[in-house]
N, CA, C and O atoms as CSV, one atom per row, in Angstrom:
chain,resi,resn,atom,element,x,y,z
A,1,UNK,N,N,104.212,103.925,94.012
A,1,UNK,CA,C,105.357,103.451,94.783
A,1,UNK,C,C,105.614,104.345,95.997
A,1,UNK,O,O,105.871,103.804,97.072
A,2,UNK,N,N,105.560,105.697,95.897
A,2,UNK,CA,C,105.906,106.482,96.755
A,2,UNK,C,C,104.453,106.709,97.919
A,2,UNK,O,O,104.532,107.301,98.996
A,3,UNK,N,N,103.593,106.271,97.529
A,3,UNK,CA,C,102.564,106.203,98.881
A,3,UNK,C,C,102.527,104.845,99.413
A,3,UNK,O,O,101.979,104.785,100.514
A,4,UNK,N,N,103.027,103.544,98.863
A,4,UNK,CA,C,103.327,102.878,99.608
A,4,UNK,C,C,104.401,103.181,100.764
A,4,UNK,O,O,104.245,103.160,101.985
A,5,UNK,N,N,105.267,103.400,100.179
A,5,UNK,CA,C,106.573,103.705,101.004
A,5,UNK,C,C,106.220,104.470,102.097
A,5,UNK,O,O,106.528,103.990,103.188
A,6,UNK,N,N,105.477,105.870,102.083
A,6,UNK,CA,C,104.596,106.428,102.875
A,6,UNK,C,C,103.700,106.016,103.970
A,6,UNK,O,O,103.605,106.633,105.031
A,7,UNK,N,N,102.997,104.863,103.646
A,7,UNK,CA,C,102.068,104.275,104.399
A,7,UNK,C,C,103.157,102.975,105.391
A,7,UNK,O,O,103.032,102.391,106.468
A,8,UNK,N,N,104.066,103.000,104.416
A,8,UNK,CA,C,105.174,101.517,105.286
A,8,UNK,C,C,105.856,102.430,106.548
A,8,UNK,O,O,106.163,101.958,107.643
A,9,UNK,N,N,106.031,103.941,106.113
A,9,UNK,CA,C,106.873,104.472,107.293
A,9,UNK,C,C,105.703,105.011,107.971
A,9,UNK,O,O,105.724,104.796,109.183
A,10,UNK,N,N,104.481,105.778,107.455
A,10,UNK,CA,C,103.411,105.921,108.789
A,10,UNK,C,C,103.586,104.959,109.814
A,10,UNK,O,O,104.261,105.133,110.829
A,11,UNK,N,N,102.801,103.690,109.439
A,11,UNK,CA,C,102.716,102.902,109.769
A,11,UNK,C,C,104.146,102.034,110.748
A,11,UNK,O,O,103.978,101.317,111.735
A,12,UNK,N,N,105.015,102.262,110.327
A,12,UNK,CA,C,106.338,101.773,111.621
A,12,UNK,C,C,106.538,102.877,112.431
A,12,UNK,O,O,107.497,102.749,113.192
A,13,UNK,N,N,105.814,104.128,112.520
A,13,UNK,CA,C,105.886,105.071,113.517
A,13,UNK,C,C,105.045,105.263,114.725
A,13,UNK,O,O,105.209,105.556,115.909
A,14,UNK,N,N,103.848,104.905,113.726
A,14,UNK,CA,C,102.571,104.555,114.632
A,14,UNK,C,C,103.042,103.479,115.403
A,14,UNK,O,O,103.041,103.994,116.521
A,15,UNK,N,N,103.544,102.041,115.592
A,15,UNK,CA,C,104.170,101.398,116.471
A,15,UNK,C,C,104.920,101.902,117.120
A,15,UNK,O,O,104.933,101.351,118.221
A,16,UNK,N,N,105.796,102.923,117.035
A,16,UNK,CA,C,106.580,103.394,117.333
A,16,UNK,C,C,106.213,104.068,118.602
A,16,UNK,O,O,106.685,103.760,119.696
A,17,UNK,N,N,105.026,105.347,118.316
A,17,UNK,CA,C,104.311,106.084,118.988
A,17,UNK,C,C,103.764,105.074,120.231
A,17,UNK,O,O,104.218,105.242,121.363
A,18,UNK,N,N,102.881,104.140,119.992
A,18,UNK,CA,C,101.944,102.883,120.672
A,18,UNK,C,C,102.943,102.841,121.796
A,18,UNK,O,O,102.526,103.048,122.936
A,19,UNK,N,N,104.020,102.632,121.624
A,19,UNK,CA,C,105.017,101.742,122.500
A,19,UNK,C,C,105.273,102.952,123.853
A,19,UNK,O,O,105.576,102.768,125.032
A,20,UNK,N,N,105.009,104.170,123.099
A,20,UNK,CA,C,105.189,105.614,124.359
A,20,UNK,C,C,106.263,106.385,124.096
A,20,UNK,O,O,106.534,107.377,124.773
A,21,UNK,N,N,107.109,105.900,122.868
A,21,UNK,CA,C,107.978,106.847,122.162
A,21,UNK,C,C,107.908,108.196,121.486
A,21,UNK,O,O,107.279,108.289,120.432
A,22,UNK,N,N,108.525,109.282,122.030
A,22,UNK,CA,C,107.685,110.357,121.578
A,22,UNK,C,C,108.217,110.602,120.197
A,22,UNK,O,O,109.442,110.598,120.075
A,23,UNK,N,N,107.335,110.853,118.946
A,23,UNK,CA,C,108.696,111.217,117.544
A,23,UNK,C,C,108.747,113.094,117.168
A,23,UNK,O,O,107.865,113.870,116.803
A,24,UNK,N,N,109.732,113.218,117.372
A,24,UNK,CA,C,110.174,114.788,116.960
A,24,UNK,C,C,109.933,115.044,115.602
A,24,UNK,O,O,109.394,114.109,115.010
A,25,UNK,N,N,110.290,116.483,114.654
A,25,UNK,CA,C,110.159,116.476,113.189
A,25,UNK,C,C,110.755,118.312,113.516
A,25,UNK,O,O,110.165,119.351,113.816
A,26,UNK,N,N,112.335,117.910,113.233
A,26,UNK,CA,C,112.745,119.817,113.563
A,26,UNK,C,C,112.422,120.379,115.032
A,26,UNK,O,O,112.208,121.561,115.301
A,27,UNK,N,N,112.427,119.549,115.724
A,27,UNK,CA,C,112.872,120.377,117.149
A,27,UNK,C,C,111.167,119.973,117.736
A,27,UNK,O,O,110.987,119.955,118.953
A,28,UNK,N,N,110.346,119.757,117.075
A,28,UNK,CA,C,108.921,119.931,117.284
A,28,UNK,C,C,108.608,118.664,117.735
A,28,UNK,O,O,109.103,117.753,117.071
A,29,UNK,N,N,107.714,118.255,118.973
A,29,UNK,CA,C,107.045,117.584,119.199
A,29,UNK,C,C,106.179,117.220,118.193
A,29,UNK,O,O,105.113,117.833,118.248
A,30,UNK,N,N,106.324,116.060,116.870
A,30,UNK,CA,C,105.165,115.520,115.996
A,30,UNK,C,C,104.304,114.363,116.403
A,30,UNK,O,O,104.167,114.048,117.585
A,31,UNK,N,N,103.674,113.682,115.325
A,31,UNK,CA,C,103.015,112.932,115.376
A,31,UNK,C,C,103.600,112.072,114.003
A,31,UNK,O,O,104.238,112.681,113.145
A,32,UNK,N,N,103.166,109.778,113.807
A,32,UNK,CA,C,103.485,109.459,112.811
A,32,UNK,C,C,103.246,110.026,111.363
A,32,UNK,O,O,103.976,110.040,110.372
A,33,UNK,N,N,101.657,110.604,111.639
A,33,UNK,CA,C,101.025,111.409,110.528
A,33,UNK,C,C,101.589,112.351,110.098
A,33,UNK,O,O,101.661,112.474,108.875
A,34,UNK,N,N,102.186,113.345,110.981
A,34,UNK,CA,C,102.929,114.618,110.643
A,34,UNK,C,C,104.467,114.366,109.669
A,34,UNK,O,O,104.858,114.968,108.670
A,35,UNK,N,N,105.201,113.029,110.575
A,35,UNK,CA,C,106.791,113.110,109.855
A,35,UNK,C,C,106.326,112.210,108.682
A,35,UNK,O,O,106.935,112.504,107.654
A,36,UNK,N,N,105.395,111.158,108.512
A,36,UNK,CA,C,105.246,110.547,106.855
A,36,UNK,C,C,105.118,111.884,105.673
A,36,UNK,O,O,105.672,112.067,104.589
A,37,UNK,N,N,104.010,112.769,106.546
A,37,UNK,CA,C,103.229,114.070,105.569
A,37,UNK,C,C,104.905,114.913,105.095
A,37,UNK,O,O,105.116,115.030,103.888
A,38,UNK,N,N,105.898,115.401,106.008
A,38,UNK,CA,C,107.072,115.887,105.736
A,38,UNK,C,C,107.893,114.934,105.405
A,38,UNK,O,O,109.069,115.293,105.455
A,39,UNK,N,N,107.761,114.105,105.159
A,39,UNK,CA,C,108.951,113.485,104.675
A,39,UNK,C,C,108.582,112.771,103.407
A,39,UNK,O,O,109.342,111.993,102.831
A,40,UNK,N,N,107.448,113.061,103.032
A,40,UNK,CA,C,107.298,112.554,101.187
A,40,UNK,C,C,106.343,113.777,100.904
A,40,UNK,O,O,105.648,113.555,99.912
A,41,UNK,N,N,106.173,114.657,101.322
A,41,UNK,CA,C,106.224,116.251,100.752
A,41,UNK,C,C,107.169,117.050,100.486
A,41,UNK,O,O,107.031,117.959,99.667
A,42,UNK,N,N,107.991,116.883,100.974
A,42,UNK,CA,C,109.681,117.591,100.802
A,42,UNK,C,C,110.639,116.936,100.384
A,42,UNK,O,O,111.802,117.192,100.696
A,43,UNK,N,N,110.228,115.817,99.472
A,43,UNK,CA,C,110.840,114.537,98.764
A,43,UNK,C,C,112.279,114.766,98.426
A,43,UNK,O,O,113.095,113.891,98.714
A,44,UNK,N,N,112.722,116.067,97.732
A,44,UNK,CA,C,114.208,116.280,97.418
A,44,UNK,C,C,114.810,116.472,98.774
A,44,UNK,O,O,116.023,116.298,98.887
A,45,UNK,N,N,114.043,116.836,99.892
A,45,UNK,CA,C,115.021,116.980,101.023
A,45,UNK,C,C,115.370,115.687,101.576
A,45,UNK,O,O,114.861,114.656,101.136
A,46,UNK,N,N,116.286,115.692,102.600
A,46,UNK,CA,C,116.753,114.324,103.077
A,46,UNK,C,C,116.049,114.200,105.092
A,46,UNK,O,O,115.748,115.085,105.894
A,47,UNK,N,N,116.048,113.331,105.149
A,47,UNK,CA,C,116.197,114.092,106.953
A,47,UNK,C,C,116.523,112.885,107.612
A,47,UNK,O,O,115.900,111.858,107.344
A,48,UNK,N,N,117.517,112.902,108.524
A,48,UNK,CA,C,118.219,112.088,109.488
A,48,UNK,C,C,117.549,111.684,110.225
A,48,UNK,O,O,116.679,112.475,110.590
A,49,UNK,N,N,117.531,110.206,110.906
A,49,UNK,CA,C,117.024,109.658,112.093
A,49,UNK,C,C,117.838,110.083,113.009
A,49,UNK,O,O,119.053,110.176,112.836
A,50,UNK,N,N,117.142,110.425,114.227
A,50,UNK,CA,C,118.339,110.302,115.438
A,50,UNK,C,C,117.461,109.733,116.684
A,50,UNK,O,O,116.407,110.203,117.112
A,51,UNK,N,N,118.341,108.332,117.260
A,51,UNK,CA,C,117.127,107.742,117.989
A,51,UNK,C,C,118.039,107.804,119.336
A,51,UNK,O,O,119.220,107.462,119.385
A,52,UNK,N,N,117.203,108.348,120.505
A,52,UNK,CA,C,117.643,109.095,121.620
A,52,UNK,C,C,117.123,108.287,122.917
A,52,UNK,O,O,115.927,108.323,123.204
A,53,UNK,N,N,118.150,107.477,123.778
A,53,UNK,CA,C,117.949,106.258,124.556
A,53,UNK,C,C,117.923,106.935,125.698
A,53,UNK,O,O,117.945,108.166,125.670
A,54,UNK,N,N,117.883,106.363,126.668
A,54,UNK,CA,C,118.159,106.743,128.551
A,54,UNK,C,C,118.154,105.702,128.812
A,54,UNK,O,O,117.104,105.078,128.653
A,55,UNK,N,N,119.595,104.882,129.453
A,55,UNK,CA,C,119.538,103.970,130.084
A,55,UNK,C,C,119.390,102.763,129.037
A,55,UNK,O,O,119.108,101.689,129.568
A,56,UNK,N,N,119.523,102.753,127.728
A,56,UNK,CA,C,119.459,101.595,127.553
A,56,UNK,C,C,118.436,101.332,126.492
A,56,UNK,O,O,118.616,100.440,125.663
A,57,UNK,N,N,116.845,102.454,126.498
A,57,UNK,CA,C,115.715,102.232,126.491
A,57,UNK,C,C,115.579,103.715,125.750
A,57,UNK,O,O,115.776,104.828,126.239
A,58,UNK,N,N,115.164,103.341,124.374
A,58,UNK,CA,C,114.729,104.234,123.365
A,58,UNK,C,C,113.448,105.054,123.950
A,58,UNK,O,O,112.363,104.623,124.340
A,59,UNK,N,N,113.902,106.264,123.882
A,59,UNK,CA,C,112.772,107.218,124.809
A,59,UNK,C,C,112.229,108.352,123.264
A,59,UNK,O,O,111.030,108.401,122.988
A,60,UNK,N,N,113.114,109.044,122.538
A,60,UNK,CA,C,112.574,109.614,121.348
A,60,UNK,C,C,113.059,109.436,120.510
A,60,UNK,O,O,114.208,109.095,120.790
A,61,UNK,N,N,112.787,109.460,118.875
A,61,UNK,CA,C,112.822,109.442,117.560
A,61,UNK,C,C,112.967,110.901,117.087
A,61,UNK,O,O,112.089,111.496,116.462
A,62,UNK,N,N,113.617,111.185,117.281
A,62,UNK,CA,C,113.520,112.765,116.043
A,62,UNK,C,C,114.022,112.587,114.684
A,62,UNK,O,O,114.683,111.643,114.250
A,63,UNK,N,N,113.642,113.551,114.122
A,63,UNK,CA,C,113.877,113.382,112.527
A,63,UNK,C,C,114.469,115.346,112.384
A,63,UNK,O,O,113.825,116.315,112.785
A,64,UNK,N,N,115.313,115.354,111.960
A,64,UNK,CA,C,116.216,116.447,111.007
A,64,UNK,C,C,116.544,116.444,109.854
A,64,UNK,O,O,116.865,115.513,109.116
A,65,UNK,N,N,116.416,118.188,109.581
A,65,UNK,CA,C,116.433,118.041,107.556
A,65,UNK,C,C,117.809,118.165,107.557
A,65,UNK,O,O,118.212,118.813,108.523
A,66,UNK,N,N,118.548,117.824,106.913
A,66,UNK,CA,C,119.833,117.621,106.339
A,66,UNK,C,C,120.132,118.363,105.352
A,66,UNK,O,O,119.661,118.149,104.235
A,67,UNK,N,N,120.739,119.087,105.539
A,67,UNK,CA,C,120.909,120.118,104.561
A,67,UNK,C,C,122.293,120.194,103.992
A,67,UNK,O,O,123.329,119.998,104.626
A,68,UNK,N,N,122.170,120.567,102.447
A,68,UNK,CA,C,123.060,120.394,101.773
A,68,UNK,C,C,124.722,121.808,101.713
A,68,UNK,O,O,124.499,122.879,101.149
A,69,UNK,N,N,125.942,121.594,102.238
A,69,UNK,CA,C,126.743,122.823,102.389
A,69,UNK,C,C,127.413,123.077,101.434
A,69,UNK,O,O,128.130,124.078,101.431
């Protein structure tokens, strides 16, 4: 179940990427490969979308760990 889920979010990032969207992972310039690999390797952690427009027009995707206070 959990490498599907994996391959469903690679895979909607990689479109993501295609389109010229850059995706972040912690401040870092990533790749789709990189935020699927952290984000069902660090499974108890959580991490936030934050999708970052100009004008109208989705320019980056970053992803942040969410941490518990």
């Amino acid at each position: 179940m959990n490498n599907e889920r994996k391959v469903q979010l690679f895979v909607e990032l990689q479109k993501i990427e295609q389109r010229g969207i850059t995706l972040w992972l912690e401040g870092i310039q990533s790749t789709s490969v990189g935020i699927a690999d952290a984000v069902f390797v660090n499974e108890d952690e959580a991490y936030m979308r934050d999708y970052i427009y100009d004008e109208g027009v989705l320019k980056e995707l970053r992803f942040d760990r969410v941490c518990n206070l």
